[in-house]
C-alpha positions as CSV (number, residue, x, y, z in Angstrom):
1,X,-21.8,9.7,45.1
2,X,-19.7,10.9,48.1
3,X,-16.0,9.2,47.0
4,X,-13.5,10.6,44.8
5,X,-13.5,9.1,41.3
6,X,-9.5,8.0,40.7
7,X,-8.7,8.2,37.0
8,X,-6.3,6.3,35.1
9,X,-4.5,8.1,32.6
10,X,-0.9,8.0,30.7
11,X,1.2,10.7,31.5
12,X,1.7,12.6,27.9
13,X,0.1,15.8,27.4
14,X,-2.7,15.0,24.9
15,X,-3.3,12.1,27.4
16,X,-3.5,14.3,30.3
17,X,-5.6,16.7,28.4
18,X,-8.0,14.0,27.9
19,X,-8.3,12.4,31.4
20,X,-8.7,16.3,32.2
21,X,-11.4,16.9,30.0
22,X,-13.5,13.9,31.7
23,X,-12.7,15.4,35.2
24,X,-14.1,18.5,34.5
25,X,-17.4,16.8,32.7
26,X,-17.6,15.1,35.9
27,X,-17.1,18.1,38.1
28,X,-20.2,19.9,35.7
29,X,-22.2,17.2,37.5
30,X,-20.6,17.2,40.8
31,X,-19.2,14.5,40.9
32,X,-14.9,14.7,42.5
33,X,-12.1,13.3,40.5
34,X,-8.4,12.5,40.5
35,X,-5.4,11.5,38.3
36,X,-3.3,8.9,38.3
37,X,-0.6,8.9,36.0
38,X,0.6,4.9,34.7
39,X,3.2,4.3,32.2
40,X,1.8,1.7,29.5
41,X,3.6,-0.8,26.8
42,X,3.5,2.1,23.9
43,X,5.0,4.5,26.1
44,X,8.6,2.7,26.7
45,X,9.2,1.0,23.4
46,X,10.1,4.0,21.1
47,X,12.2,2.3,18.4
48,X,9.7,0.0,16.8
49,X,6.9,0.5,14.5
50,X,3.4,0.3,15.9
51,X,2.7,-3.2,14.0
52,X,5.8,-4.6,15.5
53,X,4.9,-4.4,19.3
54,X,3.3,-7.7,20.6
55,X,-0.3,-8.4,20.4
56,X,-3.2,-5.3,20.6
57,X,-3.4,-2.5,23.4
58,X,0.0,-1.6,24.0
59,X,-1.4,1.9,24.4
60,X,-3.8,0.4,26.9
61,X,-2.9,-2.8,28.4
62,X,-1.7,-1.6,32.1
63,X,-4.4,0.9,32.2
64,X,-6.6,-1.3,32.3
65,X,-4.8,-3.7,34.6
66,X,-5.0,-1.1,36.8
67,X,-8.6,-0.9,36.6
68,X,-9.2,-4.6,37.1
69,X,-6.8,-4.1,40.4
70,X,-9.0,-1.5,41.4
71,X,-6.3,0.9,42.2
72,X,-8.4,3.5,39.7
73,X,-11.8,3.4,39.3
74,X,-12.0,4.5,35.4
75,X,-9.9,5.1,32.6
76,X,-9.6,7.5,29.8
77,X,-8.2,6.0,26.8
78,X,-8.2,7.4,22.6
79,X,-11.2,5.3,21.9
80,X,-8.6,4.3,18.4
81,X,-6.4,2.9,20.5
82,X,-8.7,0.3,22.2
83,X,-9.1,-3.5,21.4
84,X,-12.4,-4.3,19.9
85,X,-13.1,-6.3,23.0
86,X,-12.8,-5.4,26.7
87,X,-10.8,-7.7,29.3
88,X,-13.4,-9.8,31.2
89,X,-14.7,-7.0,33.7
90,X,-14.4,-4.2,32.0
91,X,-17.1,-2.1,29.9
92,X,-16.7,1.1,28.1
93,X,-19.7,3.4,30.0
94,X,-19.5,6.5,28.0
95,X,-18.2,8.2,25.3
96,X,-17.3,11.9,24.0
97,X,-18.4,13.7,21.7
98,X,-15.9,13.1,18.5
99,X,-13.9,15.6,17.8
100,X,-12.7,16.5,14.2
101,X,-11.6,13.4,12.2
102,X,-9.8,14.3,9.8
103,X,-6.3,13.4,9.5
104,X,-3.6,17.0,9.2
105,X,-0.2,16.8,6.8
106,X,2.5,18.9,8.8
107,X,5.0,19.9,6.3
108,X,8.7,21.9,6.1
109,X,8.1,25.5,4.3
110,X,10.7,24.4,2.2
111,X,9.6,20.9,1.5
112,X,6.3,22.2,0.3
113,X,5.2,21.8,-3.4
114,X,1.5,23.2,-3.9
115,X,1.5,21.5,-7.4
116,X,1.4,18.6,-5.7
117,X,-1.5,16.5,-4.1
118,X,-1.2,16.6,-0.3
119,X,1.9,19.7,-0.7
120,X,4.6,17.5,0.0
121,X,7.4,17.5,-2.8
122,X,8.0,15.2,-5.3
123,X,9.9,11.8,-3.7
124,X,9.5,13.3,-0.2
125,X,9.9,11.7,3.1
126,X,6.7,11.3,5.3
127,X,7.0,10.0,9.0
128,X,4.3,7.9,9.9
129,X,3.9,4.9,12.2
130,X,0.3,3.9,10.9
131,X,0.1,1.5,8.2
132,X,-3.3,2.5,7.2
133,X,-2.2,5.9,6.6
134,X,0.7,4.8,4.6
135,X,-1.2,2.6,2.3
136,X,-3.9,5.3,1.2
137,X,-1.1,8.0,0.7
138,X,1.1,5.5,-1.6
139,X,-2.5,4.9,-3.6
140,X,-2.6,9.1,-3.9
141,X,0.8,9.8,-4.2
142,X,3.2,6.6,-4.9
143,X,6.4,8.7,-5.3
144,X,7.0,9.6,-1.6
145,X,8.9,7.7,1.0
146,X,8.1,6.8,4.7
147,X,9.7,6.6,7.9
148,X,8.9,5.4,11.8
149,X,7.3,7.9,13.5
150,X,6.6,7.1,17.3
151,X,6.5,8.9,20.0
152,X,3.8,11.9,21.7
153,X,2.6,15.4,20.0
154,X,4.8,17.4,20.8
155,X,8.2,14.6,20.7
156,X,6.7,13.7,17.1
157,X,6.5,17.7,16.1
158,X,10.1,18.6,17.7
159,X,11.4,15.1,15.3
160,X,9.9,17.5,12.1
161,X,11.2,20.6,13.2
162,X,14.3,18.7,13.7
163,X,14.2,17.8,9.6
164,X,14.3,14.0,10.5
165,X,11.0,14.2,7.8
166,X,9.5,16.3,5.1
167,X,6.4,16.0,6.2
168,X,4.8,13.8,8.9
169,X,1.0,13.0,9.2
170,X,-1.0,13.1,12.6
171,X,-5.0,13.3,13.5
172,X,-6.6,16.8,13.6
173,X,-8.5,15.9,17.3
174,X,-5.0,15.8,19.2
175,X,-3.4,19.0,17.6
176,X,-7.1,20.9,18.3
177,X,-7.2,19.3,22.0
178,X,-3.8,20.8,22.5
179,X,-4.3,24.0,20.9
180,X,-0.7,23.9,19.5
181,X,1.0,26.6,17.3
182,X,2.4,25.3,14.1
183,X,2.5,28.3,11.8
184,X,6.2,27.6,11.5
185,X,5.2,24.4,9.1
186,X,2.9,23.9,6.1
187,X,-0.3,22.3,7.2
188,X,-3.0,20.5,5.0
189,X,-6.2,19.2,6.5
190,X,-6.9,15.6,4.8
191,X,-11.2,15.5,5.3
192,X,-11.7,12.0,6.6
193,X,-14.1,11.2,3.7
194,X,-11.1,12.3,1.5
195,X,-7.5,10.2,0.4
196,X,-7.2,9.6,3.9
197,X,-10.4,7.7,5.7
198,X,-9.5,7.7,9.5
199,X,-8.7,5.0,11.9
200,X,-12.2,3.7,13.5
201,X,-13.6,5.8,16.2
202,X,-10.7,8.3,15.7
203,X,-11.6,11.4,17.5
204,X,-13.5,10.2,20.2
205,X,-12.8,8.8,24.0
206,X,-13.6,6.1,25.7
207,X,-14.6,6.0,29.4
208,X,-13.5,2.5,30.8
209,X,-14.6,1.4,34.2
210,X,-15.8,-2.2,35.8
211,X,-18.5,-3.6,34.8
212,X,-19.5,-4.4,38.7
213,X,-19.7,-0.9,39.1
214,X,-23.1,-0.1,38.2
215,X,-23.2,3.4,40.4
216,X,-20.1,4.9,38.7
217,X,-22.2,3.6,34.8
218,X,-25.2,5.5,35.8
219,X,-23.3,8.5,36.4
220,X,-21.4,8.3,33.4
221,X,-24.8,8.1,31.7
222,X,-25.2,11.4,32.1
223,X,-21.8,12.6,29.8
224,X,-22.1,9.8,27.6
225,X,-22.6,10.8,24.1
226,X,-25.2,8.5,22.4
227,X,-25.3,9.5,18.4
228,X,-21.5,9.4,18.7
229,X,-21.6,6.0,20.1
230,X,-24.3,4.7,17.8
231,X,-22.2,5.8,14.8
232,X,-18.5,4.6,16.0
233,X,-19.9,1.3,17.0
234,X,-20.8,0.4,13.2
235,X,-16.5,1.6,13.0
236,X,-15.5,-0.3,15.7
237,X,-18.0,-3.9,14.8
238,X,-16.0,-3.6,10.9
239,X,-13.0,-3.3,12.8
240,X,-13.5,-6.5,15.4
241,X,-15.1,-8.3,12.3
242,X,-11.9,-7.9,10.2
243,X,-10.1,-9.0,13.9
244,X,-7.8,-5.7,13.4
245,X,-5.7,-3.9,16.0
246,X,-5.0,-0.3,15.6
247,X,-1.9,-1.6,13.4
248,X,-4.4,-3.3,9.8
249,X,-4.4,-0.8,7.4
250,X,-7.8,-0.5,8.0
251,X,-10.0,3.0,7.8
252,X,-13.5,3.0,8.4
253,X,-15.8,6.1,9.0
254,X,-19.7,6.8,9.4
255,X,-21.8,9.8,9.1
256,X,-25.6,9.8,10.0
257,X,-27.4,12.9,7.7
258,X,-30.3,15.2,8.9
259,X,-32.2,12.0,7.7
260,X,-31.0,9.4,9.5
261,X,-29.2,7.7,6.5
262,X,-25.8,6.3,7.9
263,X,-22.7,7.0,4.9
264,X,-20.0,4.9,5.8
265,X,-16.5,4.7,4.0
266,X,-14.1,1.9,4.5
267,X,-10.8,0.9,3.2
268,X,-8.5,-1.8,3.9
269,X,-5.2,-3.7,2.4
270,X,-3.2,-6.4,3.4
271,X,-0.4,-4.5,4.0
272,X,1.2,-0.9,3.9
273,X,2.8,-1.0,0.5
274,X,-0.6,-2.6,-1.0
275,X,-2.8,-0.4,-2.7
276,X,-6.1,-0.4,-0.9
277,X,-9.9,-1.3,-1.8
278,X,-12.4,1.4,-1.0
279,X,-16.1,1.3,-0.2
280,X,-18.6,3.7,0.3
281,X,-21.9,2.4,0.8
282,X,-25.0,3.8,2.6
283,X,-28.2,2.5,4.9
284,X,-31.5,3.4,7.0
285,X,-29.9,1.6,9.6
286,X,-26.7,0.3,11.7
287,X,-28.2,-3.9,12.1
288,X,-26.2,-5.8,9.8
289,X,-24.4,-3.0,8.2
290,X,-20.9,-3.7,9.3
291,X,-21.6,-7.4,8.5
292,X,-22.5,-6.0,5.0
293,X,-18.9,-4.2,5.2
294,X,-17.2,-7.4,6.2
295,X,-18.6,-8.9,2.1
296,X,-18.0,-6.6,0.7
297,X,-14.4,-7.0,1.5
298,X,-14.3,-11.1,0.7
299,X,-13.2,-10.9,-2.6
300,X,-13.1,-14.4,-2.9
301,X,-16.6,-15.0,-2.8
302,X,-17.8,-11.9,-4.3
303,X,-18.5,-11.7,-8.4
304,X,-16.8,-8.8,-9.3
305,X,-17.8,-7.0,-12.7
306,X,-15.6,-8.2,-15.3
307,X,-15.5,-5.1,-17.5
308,X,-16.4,-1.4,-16.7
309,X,-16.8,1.6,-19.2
310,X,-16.2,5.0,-17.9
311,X,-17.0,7.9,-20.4
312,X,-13.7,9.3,-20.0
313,X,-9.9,8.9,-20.9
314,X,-7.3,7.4,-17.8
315,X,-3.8,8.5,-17.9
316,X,-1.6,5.4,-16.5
317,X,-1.7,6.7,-12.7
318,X,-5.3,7.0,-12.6
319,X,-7.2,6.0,-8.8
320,X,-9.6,4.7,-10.7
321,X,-7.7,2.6,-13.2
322,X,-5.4,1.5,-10.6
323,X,-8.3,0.0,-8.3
324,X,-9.8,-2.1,-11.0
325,X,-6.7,-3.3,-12.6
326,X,-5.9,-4.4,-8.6
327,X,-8.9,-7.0,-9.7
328,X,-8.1,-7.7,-13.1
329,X,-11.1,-6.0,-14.1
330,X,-11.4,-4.8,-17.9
331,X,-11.5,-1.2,-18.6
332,X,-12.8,0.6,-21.4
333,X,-12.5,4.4,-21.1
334,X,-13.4,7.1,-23.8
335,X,-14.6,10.3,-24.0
336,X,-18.2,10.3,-26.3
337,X,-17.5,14.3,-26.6
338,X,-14.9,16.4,-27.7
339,X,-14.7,20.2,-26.7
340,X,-13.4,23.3,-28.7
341,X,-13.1,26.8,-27.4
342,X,-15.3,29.9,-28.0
343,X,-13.3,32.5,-27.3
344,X,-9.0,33.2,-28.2
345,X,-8.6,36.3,-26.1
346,X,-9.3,37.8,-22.7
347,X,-10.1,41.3,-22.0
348,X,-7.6,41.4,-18.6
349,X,-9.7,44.2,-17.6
350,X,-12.5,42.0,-16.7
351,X,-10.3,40.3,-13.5
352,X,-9.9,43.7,-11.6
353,X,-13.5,43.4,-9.5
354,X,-14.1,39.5,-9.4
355,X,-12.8,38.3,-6.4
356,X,-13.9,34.1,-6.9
357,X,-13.5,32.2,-10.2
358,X,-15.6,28.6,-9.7
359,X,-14.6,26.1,-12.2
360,X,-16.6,23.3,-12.6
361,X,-14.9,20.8,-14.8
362,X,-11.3,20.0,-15.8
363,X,-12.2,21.4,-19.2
364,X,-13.1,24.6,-18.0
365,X,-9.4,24.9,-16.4
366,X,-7.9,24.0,-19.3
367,X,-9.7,26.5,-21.7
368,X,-9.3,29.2,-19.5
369,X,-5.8,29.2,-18.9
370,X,-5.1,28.5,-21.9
371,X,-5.8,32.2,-22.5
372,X,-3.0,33.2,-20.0
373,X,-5.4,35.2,-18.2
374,X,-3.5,38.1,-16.3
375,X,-5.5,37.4,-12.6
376,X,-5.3,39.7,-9.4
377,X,-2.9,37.7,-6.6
378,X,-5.9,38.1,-4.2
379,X,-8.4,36.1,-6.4
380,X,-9.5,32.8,-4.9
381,X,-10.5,29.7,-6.8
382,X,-13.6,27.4,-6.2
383,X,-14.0,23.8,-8.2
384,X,-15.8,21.1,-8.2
385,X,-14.6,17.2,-7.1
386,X,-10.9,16.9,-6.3
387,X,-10.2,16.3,-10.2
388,X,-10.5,19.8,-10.8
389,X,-8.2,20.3,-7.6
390,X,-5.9,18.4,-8.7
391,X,-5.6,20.2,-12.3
392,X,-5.3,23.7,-10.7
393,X,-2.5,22.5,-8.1
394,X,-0.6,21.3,-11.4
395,X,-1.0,24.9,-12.3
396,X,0.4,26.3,-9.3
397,X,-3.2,27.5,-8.2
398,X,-4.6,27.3,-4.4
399,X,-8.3,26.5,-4.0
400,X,-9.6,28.0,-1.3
401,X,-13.1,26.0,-1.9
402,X,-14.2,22.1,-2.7
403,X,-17.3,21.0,-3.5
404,X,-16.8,17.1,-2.9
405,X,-20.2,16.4,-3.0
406,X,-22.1,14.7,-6.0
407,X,-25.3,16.9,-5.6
408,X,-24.7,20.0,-7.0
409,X,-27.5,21.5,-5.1
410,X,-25.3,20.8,-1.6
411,X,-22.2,22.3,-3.3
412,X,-24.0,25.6,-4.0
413,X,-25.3,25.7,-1.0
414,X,-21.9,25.2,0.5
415,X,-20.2,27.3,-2.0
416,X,-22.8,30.0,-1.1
417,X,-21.9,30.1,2.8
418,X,-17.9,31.5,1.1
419,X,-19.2,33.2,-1.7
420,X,-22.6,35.3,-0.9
421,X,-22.0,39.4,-1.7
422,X,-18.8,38.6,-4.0
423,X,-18.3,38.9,-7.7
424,X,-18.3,35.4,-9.1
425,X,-16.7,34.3,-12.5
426,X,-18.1,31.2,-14.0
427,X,-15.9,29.9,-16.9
428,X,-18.4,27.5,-18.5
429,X,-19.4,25.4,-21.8
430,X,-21.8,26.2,-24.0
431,X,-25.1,25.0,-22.9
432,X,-24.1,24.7,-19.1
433,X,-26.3,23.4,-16.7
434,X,-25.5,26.5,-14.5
435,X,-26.5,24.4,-10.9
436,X,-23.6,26.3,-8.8
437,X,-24.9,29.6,-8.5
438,X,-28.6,28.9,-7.8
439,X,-27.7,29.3,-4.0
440,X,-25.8,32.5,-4.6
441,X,-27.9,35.5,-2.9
442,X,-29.0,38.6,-4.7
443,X,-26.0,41.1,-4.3
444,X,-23.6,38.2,-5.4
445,X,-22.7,39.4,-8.8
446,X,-22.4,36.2,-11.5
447,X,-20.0,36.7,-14.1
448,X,-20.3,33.8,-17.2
449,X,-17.9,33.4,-19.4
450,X,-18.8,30.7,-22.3
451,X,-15.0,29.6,-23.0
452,X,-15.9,25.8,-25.0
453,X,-18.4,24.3,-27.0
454,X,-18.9,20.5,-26.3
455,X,-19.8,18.5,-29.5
456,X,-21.2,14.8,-29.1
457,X,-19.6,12.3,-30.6
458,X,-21.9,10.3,-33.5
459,X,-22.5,6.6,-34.1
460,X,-21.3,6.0,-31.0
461,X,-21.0,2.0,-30.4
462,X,-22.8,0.2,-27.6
463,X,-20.6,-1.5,-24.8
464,X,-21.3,-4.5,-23.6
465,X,-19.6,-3.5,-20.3
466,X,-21.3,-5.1,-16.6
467,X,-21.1,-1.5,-15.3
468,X,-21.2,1.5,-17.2
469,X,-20.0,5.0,-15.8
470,X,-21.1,8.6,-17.2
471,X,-18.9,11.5,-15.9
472,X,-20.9,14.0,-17.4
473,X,-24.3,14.6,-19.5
474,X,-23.3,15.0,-22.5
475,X,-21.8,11.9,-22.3
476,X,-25.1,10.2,-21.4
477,X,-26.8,11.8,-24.6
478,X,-24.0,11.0,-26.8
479,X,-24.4,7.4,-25.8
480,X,-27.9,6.9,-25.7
481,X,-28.7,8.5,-28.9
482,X,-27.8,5.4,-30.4
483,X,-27.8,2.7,-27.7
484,X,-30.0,1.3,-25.0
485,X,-29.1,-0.4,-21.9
486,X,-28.6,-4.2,-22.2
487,X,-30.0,-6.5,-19.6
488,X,-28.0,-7.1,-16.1
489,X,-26.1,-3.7,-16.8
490,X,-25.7,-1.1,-14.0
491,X,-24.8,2.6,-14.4
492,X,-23.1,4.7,-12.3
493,X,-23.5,8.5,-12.4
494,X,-20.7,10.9,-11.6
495,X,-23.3,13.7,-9.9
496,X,-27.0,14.2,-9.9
497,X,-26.4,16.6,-12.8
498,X,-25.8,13.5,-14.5
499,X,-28.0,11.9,-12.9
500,X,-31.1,14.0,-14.0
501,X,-30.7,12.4,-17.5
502,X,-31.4,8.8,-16.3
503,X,-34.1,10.3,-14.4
504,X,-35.7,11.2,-17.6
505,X,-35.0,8.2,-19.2
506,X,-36.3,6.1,-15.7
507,X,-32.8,4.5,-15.6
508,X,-31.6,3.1,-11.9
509,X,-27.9,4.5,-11.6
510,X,-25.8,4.8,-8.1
511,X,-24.2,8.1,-6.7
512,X,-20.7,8.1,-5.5
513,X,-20.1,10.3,-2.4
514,X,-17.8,12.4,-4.2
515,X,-17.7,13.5,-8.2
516,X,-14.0,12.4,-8.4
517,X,-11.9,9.2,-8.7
518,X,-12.1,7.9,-5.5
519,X,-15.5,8.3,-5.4
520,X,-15.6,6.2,-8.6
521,X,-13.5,3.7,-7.2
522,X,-15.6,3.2,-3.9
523,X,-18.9,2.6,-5.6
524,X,-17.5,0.5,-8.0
525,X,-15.5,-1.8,-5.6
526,X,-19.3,-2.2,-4.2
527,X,-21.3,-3.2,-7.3
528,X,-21.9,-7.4,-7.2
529,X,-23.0,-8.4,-10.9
């Protein structure tokens, strides 16, 4: 190609940074480009909300205008930002590759409270423009408030440091592509499989030309990247098939695994103050799979399970209470154990060479505090499922590791990668199952510490419950010592720990993507009965 490619870009720094990034991706294949800088819609309206501008693309609207004048020959837009359907003429050719998802709380040092979920104190102010954002951290932490937020990077950084917010909440990919220094706030990366699922295609960006231009597609061909693009496009069809802008609280988000199994998590509400449905369901392959999304989603003409039994107690602000209740579902939630310690007194002695103690249930927390253990400041803390999280940040603790998988197998794994050549203390029941330090290597010394006993309870009655939920094993052998599944009922297990006692049994059950709440609450929101 011997003319100069023109790009269209907006004139903020991230936006620059990206328009850049494509010019020297095209330059790696020698092919000349140029900038052009064009002021859009978004840009010069600063005092509204997002939702309030008119109609979709106000991010992207005289960009491509531009294109379809042919004064620039592509444009590099936030693929997030883009209507689900190009103006007639234009084509996206390529793609990036997608940068981290996940969504990053910046916070005031002094506005920080780690006994918190998220960090941010209790009943603080969080800036954020994006309804979809608001609506999942309402659902997590319903005590804060929110405020507009608009503006680029850096003008939305300045408005914290300015301490016009507590806290405010923007995606990872923009501070990483910018390489900004924020050590002077708190900052708390939200995984985008976690309380925050991320906007659709968030991460990535879009190369928009003409469609008439088949030389300049060809080219792009060549820096267009193909598994991204497969994988966003089952975000992007949910996103056109709910006909959302970039304002519906709407979060949807897809993984493909080593075997080729797409994961995808969604979650929508009608509004920002409503608390949102969750789904997490997976597939072998992309056809119909958003379309599968989309009824999920229609309540209306769903059948819903009318009761659920979880194998646990739920305090009032429970996820997983709050997300059936939202569909007048019946709950019935009890514990078929009960747990005493094993142990009244710690030798402190034993803390002075472990440097990792890995908790795997909330009652393992609780016992072992309960000892007021006298603990190096250095030690770090490892748990798993966000439950467990959660009851050490009530504690004042940090966890420096989360195993939010339900396979225990990939936790240890993952927990291994930290925690291979440390000393290890595993706080544990009675009869453990032990599955977190299989992946541990050789000169990793364990530590176990039996701290509780867990008793099954006895006569246990059946439940006549559509769906039934076991959170650990001991709760499946309480249960089914006396009882039998009754026809048309599902199970759902909490992990595959849990899961191997089905196995035995040849029971059908379904996995949530992560051993918490949420996870519960996703899976469930899927079951049709």
């Amino acid at each position: 190609m011997d003319r100069i490619i023109t790009i269209g870009t907006r004139g903020s720094d991230l936006a620059l940074w990206q328009a850049n990034y494509i010019k020297d991706r095209l330059a790696a294949i020698n092919i000349q480009a140029e900038l052009k800088i064009i002021k859009t819609q978004g840009d010069n309206i600063l005092n509204l909300r997002l939702d309030k501008l008119e109609g979709k693309g106000f991010f992207t609207k005289e960009l491509e205008e531009h294109l379809i004048e042919k004064s620039v020959d592509l444009a590099v837009h936030s693929h997030k930002d883009l209507p689900t359907v190009n103006p007639p003429g234009l084509i996206i050719a390529a793609v990036s590759e997608r940068e981290d998802p996940s969504e990053v709380i910046l916070i005031l040092k002094d506005c920080v409270d780690s006994s918190k979920k998220l960090s941010v104190k209790h009943n603080g102010t969080v800036g954020t423009s994006s309804n979809r954002r608001q609506s999942q951290l309402l659902a997590v932490r319903p005590d804060l408030e929110f405020e507009n937020l608009r503006g680029n990077v850096n003008t939305r950084i300045q408005k914290l440091r300015d301490e016009k917010y507590d806290a405010i909440i923007m995606a990872k990919a923009g501070i990483s592509r910018l390489k900004l220094d924020l050590s002077e706030f708190y900052m708390e990366v939200i995984e985008p499989t976690a309380e925050l699922v991320p906007a659709p295609s968030q991460g990535v960006l879009a190369v928009q030309i003409r469609e008439e231009d088949k030389e300049l597609f060809d080219i792009l061909q060549q820096i267009n990247d193909k598994d991204v693009a497969e994988r966003i496009g089952v975000e992007r069809k949910v996103l056109n098939l709910f006909d959302g802008g970039c304002h519906m609280p709407l979060g949807c988000y897809c993984e493909k695994d080593e075997d080729g199994l797409f994961h995808v998590w969604t979650t929508k509400s009608i509004d920002q103050d409503e608390f949102p449905d969750r789904l997490y369901i997976t597939s072998n392959s992309t056809e119909g799979l958003a379309e599968t999304i989309l009824k999920k989603f229609d309540i209306l003409n769903r059948k819903l399970p009318k009761k659920v039994f979880i194998s646990r107690e739920l305090s009032e602000q429970s996820y997983f209470g709050k997300s059936l209740r939202k569909h007048n579902i019946e709950i019935e939630a009890k514990s078929l154990i009960r747990t005493v310690p094993t142990i009244h007194k710690l030798d402190s002695y034993v803390f002075k060479q472990i440097d990792w103690i890995f908790f795997s249930s909330k009652n393992g927390i609780e016992y072992f505090f309960s000892l007021d253990p006298l603990l190096p400041k250095d030690i770090k803390f490892g748990v798993v499922g966000r439950g467990s999280e959660d009851a050490l940040r009530a504690l004042g603790k940090t966890v420096s590791f989360i195993g939010e998988s339900s396979d225990t197998a990939e936790i240890s794994k993952e927990f291994a990668a930290v925690a291979n050549g440390t000393t290890v203390l595993f706080p544990l029941a009675k009869d453990s199952l032990r599955s977190i330090k299989q992946s541990l290597s050789a000169d990793t010394k364990i530590v176990e510490m039996v701290i509780y006993e867990t008793i099954l309870e006895e006569e246990v009655e059946p439940t006549y419950a559509d769906v039934l939920v076991f959170t650990s094993p001991s709760n499946v052998d309480a249960y089914f010592a006396d009882n039998l599944l009754q026809p048309g009922q599902q199970v759902v297990s909490i992990g595959k720990s849990t899961g191997l006692k089905f196995d035995e049994m040849g029971v059908k059950y379904i996995l949530p993507a992560s051993p918490d709440e949420i996870g519960l609450a996703e899976v469930v929101f899927g079951i049709d009965v």
